[in-house]
mmCIF file of the N, C-alpha and C atoms, coordinates in Angstrom:
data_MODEL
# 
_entry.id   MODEL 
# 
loop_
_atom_site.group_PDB 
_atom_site.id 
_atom_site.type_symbol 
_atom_site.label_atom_id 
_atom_site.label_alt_id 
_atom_site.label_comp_id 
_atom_site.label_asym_id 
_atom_site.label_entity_id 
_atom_site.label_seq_id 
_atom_site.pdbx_PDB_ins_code 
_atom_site.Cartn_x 
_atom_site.Cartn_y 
_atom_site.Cartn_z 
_atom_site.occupancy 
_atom_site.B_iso_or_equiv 
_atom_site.pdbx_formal_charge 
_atom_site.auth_seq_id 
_atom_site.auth_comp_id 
_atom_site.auth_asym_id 
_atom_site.auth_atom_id 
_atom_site.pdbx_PDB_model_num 
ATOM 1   N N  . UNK A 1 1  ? 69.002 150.320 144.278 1.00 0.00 ? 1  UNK A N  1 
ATOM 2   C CA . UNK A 1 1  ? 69.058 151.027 145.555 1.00 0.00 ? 1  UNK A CA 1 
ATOM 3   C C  . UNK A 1 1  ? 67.661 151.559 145.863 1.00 0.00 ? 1  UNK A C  1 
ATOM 4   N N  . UNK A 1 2  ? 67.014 150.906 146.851 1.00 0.00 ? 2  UNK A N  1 
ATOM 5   C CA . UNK A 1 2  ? 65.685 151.686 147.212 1.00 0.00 ? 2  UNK A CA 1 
ATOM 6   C C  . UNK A 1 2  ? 65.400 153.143 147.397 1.00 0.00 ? 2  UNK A C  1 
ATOM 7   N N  . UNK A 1 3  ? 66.371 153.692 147.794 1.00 0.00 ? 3  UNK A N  1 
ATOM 8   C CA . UNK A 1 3  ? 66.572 155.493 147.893 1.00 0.00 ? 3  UNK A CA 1 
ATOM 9   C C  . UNK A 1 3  ? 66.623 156.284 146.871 1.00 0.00 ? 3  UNK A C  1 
ATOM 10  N N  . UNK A 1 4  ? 67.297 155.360 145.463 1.00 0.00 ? 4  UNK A N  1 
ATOM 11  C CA . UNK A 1 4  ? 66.762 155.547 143.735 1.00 0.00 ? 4  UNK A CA 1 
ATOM 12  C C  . UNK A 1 4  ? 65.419 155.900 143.308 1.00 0.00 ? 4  UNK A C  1 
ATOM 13  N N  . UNK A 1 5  ? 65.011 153.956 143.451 1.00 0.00 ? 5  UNK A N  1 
ATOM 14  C CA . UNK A 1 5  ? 63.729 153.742 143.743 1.00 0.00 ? 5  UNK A CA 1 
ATOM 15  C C  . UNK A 1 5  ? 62.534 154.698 144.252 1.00 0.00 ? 5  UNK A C  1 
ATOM 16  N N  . UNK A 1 6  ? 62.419 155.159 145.214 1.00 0.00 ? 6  UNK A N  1 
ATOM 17  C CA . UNK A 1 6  ? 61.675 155.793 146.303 1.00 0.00 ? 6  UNK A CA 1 
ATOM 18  C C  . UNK A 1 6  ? 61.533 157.741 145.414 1.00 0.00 ? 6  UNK A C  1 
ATOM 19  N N  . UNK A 1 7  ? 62.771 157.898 145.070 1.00 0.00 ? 7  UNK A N  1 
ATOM 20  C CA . UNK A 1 7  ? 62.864 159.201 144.543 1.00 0.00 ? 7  UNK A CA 1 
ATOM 21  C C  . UNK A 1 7  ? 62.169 158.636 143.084 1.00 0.00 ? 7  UNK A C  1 
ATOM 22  N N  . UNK A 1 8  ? 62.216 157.939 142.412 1.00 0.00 ? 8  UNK A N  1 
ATOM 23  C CA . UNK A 1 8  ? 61.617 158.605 140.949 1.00 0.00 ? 8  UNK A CA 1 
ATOM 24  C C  . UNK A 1 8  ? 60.087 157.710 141.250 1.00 0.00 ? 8  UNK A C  1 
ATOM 25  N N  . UNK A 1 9  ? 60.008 156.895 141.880 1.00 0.00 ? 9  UNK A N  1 
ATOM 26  C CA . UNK A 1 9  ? 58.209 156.510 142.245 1.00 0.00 ? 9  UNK A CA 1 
ATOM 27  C C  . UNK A 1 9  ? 57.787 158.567 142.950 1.00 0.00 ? 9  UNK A C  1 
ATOM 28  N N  . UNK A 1 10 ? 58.298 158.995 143.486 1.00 0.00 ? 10 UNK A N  1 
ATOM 29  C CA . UNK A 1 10 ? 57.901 160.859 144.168 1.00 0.00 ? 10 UNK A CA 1 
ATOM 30  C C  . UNK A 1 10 ? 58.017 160.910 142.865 1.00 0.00 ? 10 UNK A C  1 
ATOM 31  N N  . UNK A 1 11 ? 58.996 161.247 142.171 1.00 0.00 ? 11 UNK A N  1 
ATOM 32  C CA . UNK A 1 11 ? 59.051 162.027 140.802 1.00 0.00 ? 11 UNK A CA 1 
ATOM 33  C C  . UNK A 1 11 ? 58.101 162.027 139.688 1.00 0.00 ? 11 UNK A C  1 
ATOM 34  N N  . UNK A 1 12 ? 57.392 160.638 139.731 1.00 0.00 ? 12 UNK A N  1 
ATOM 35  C CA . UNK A 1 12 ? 56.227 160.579 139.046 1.00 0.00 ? 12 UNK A CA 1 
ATOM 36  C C  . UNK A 1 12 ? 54.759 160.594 139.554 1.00 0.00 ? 12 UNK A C  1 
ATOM 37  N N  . UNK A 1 13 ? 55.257 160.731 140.986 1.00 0.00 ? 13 UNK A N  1 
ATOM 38  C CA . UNK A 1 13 ? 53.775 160.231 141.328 1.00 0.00 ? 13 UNK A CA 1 
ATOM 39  C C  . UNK A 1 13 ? 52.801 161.185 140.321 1.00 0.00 ? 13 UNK A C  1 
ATOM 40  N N  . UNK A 1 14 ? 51.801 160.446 140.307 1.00 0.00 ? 14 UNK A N  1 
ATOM 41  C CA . UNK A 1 14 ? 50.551 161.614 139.969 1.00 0.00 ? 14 UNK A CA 1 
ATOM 42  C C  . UNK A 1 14 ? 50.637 161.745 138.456 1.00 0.00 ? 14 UNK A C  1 
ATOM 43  N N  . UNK A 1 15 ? 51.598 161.405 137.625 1.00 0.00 ? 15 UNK A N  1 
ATOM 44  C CA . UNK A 1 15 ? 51.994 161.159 136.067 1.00 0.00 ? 15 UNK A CA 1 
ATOM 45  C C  . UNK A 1 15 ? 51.291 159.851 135.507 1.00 0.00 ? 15 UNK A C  1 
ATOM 46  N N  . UNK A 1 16 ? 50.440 160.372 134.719 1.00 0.00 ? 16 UNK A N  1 
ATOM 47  C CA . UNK A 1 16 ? 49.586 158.830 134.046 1.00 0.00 ? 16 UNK A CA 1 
ATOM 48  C C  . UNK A 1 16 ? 50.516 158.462 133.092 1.00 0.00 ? 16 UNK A C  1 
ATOM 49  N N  . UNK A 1 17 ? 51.097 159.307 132.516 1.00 0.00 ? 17 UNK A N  1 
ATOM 50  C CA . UNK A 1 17 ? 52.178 158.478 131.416 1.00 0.00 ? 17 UNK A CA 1 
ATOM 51  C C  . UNK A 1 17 ? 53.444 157.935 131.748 1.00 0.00 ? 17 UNK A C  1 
ATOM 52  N N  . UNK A 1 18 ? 53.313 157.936 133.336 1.00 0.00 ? 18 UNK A N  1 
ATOM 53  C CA . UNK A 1 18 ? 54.496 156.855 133.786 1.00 0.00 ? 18 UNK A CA 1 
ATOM 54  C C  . UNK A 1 18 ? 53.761 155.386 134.194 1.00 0.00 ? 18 UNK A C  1 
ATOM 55  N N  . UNK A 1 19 ? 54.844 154.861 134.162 1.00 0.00 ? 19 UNK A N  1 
ATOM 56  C CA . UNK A 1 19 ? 54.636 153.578 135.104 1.00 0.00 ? 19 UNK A CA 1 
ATOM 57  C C  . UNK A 1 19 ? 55.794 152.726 135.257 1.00 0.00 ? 19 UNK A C  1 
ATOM 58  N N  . UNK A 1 20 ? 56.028 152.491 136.491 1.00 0.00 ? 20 UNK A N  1 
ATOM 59  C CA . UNK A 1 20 ? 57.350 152.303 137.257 1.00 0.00 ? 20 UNK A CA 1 
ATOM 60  C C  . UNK A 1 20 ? 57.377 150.903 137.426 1.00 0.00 ? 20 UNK A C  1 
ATOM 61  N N  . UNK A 1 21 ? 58.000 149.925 137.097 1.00 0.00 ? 21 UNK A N  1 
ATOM 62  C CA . UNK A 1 21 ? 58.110 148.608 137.594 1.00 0.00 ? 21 UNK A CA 1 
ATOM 63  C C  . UNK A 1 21 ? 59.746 148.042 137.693 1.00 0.00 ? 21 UNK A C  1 
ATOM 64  N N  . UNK A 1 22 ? 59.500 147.695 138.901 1.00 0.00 ? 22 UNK A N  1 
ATOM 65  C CA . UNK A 1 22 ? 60.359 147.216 140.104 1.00 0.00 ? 22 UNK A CA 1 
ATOM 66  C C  . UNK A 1 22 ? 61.188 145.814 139.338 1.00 0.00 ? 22 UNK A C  1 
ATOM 67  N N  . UNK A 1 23 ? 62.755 145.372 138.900 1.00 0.00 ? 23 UNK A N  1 
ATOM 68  C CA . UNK A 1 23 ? 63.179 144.027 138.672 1.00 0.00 ? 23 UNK A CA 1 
ATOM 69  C C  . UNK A 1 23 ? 64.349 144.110 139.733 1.00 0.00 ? 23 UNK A C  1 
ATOM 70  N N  . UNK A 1 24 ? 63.872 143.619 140.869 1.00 0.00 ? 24 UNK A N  1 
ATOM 71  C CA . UNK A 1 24 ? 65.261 143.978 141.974 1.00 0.00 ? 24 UNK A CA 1 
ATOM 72  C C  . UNK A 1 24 ? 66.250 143.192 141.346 1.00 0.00 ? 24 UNK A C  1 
ATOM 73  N N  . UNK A 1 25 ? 66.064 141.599 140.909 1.00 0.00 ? 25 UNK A N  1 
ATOM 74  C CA . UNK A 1 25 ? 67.160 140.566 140.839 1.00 0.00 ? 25 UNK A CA 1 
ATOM 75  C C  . UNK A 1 25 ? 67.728 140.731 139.440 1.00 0.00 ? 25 UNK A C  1 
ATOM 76  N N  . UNK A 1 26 ? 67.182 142.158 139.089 1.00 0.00 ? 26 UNK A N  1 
ATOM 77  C CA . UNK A 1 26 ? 68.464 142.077 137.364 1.00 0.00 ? 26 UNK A CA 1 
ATOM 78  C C  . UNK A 1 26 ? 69.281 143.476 137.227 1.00 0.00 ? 26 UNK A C  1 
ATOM 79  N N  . UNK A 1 27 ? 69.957 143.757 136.733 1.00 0.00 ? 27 UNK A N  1 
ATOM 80  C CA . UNK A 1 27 ? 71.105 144.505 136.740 1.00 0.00 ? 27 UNK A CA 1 
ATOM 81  C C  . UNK A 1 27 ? 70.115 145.892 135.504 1.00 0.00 ? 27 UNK A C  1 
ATOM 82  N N  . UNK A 1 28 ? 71.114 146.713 135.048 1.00 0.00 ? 28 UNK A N  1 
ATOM 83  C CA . UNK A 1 28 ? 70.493 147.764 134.822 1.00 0.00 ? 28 UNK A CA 1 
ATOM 84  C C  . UNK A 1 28 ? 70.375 147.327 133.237 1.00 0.00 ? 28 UNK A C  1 
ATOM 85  N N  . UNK A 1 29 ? 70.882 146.287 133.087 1.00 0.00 ? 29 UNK A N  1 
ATOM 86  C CA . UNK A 1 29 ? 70.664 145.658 131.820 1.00 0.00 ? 29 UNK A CA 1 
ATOM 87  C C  . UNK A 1 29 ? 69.261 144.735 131.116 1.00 0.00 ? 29 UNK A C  1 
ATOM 88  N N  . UNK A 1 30 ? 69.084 144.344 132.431 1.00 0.00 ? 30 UNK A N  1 
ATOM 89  C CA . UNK A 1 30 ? 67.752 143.489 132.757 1.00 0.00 ? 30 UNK A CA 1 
ATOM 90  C C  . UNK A 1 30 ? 68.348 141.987 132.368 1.00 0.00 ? 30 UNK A C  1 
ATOM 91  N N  . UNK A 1 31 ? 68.947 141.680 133.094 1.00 0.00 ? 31 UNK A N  1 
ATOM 92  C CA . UNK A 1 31 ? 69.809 140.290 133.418 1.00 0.00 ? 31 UNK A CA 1 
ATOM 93  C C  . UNK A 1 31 ? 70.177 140.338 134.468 1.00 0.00 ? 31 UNK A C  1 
ATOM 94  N N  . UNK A 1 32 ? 69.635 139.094 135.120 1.00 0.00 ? 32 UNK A N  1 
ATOM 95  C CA . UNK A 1 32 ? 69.878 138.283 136.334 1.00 0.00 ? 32 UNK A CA 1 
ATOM 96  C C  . UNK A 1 32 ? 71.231 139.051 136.943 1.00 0.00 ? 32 UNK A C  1 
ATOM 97  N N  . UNK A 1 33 ? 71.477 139.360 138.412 1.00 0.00 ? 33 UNK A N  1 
ATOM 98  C CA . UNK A 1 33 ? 72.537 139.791 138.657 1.00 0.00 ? 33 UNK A CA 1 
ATOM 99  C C  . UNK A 1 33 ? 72.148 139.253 140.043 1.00 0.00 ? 33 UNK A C  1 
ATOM 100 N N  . UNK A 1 34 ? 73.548 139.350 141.515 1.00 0.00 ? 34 UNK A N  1 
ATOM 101 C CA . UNK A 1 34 ? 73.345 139.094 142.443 1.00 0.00 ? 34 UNK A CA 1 
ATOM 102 C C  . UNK A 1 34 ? 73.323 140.424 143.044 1.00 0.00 ? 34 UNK A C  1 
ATOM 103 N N  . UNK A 1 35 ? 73.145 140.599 144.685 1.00 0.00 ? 35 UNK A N  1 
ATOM 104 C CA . UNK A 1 35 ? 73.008 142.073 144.869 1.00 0.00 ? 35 UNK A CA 1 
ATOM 105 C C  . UNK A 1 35 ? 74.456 142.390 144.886 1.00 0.00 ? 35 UNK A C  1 
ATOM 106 N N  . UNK A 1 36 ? 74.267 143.545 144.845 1.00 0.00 ? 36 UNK A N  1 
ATOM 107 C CA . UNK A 1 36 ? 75.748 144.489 144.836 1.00 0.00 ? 36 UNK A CA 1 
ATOM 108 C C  . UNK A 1 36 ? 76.926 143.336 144.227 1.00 0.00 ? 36 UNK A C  1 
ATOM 109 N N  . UNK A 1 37 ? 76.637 143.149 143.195 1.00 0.00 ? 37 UNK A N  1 
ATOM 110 C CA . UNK A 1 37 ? 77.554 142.160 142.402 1.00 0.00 ? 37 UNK A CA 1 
ATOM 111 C C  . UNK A 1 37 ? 78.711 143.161 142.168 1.00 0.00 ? 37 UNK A C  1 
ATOM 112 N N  . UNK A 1 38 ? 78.489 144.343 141.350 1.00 0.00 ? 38 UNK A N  1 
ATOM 113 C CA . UNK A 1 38 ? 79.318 145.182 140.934 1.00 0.00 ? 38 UNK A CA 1 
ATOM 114 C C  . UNK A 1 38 ? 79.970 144.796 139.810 1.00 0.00 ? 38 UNK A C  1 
ATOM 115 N N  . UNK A 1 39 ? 80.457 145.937 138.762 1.00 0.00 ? 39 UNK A N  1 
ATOM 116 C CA . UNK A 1 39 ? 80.738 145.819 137.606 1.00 0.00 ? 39 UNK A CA 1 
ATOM 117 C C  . UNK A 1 39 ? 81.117 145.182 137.316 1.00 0.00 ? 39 UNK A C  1 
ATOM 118 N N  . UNK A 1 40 ? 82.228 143.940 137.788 1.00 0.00 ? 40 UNK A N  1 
ATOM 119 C CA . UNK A 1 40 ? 82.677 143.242 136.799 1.00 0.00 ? 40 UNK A CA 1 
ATOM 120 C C  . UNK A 1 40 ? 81.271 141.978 136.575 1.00 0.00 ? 40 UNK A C  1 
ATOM 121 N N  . UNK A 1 41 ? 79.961 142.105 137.236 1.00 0.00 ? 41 UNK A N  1 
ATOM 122 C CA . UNK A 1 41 ? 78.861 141.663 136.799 1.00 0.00 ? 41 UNK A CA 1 
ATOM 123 C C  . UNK A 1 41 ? 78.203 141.680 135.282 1.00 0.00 ? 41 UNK A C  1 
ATOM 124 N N  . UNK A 1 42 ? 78.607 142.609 134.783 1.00 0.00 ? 42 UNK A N  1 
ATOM 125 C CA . UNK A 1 42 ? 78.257 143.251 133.382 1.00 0.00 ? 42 UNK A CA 1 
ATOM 126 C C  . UNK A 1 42 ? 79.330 142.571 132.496 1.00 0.00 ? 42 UNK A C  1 
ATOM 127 N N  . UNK A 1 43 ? 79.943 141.845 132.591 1.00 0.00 ? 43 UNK A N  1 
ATOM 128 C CA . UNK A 1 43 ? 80.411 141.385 131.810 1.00 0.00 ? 43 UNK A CA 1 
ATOM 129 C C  . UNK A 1 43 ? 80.522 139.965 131.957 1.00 0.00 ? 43 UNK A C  1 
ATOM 130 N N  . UNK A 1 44 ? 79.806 139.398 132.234 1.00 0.00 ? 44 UNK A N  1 
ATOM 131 C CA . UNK A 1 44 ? 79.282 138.041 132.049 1.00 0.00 ? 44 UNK A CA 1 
ATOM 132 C C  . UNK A 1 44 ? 77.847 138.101 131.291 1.00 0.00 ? 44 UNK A C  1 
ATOM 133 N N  . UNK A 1 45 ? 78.308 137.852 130.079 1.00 0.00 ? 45 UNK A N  1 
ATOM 134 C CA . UNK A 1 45 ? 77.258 137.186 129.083 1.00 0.00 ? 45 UNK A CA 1 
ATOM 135 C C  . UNK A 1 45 ? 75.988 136.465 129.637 1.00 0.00 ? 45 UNK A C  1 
ATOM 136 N N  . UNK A 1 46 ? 74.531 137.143 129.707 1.00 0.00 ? 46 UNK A N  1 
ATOM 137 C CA . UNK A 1 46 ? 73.868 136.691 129.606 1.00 0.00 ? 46 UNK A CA 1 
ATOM 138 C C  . UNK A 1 46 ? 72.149 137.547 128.900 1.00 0.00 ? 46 UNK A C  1 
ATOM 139 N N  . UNK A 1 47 ? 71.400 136.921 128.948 1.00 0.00 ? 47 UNK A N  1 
ATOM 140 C CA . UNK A 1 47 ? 70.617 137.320 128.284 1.00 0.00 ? 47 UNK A CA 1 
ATOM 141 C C  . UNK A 1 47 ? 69.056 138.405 128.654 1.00 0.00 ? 47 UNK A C  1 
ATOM 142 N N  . UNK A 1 48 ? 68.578 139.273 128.373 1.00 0.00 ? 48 UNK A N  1 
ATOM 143 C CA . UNK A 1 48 ? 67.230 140.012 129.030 1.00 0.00 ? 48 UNK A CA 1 
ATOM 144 C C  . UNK A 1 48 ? 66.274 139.312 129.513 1.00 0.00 ? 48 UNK A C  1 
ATOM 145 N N  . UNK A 1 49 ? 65.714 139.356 130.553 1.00 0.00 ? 49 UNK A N  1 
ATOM 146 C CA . UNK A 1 49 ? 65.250 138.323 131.496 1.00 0.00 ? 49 UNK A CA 1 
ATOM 147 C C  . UNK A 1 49 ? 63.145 138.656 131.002 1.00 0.00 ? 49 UNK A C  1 
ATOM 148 N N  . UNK A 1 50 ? 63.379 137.724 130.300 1.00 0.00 ? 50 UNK A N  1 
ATOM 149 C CA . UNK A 1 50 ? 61.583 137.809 129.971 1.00 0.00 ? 50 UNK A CA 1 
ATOM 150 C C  . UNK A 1 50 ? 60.546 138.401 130.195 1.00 0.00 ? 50 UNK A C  1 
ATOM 151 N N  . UNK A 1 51 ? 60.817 138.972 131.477 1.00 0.00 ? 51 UNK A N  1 
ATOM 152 C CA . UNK A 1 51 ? 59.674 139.519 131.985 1.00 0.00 ? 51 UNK A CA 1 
ATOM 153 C C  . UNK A 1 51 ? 59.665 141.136 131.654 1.00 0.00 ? 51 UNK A C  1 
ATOM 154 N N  . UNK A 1 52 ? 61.359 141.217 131.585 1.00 0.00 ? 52 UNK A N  1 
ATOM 155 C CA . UNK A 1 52 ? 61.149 142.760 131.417 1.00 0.00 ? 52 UNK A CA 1 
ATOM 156 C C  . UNK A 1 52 ? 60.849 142.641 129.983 1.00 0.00 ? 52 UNK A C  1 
ATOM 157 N N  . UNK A 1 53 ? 61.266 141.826 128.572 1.00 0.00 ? 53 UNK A N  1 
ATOM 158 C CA . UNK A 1 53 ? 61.044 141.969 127.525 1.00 0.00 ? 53 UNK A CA 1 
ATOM 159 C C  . UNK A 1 53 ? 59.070 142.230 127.355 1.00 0.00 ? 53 UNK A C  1 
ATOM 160 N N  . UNK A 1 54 ? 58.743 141.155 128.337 1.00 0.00 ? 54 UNK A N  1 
ATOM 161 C CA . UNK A 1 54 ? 57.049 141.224 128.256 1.00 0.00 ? 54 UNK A CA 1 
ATOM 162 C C  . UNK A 1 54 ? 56.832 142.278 128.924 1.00 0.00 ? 54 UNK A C  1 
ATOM 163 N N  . UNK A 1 55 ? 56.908 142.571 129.788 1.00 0.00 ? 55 UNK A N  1 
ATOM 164 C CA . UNK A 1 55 ? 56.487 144.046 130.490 1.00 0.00 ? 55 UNK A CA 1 
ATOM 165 C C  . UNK A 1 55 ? 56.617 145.216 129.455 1.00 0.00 ? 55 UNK A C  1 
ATOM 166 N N  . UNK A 1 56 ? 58.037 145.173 128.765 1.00 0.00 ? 56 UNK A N  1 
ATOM 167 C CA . UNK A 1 56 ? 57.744 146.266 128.075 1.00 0.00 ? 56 UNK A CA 1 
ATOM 168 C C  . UNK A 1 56 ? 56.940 146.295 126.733 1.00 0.00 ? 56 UNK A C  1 
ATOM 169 N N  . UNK A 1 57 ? 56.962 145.276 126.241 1.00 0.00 ? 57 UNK A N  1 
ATOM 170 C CA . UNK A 1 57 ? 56.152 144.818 124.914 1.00 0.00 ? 57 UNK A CA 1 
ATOM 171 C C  . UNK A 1 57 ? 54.226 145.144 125.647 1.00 0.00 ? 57 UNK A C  1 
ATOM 172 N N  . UNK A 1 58 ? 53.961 144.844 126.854 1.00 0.00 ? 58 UNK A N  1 
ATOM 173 C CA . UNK A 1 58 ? 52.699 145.117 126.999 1.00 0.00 ? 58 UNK A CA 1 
ATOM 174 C C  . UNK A 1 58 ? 52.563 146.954 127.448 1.00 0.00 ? 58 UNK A C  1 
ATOM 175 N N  . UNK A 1 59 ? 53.308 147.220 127.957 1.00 0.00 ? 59 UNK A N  1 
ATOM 176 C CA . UNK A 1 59 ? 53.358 149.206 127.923 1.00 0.00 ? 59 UNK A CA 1 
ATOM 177 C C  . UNK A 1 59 ? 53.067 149.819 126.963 1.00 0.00 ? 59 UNK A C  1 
ATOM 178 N N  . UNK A 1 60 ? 53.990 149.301 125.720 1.00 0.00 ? 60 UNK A N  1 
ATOM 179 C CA . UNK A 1 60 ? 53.739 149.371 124.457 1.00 0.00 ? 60 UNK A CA 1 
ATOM 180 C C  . UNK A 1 60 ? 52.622 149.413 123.681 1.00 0.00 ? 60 UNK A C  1 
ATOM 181 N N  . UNK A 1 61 ? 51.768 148.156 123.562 1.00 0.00 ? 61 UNK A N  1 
ATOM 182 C CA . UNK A 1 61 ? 50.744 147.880 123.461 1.00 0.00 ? 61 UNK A CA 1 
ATOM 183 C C  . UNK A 1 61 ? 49.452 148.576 123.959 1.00 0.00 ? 61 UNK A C  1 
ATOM 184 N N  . UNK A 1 62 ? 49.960 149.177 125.523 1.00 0.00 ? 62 UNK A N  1 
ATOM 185 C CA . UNK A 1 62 ? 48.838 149.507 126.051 1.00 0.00 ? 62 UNK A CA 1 
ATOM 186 C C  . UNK A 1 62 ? 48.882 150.884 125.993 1.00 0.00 ? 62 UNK A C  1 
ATOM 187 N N  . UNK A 1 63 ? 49.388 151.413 124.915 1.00 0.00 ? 63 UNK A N  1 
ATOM 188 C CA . UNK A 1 63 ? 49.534 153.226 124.634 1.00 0.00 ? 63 UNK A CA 1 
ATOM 189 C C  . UNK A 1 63 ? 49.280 153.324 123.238 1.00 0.00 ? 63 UNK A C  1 
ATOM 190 N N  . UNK A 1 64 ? 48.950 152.364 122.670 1.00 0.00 ? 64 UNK A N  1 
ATOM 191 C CA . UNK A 1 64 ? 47.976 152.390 121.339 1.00 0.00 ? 64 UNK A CA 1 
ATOM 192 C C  . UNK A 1 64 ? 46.876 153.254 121.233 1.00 0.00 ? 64 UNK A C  1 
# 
């Protein structure tokens, strides 16, 4: 929901130890979802969508 969105990008602004990145097309799981699929979405088996695995593996990295 962009109105989510919009409130915690304000909530951090100005916070160096945040950083906010946007996966509109995956669910709160970080798997592929359609929009407003709705819960019974979460229960179709599938897997964390790469990018968030790399995104967070480089955050990681970059707070060494």
């Amino acid at each position: 929901v962009d109105a989510d969105w919009q409130a915690w990008r304000r909530a951090f602004a100005g916070d160096r130890r945040a950083t906010l990145k946007a996966f509109p097309t995956l669910n709160h799981l970080g798997m592929p979802s359609a929009a407003n699929a709705g819960l019974d979405s979460y229960q179709t088996p599938a897997k964390v969508d790469p990018d968030v695995i790399d995104s967070v593996a480089r955050w990681i990295r970059s707070r060494r």
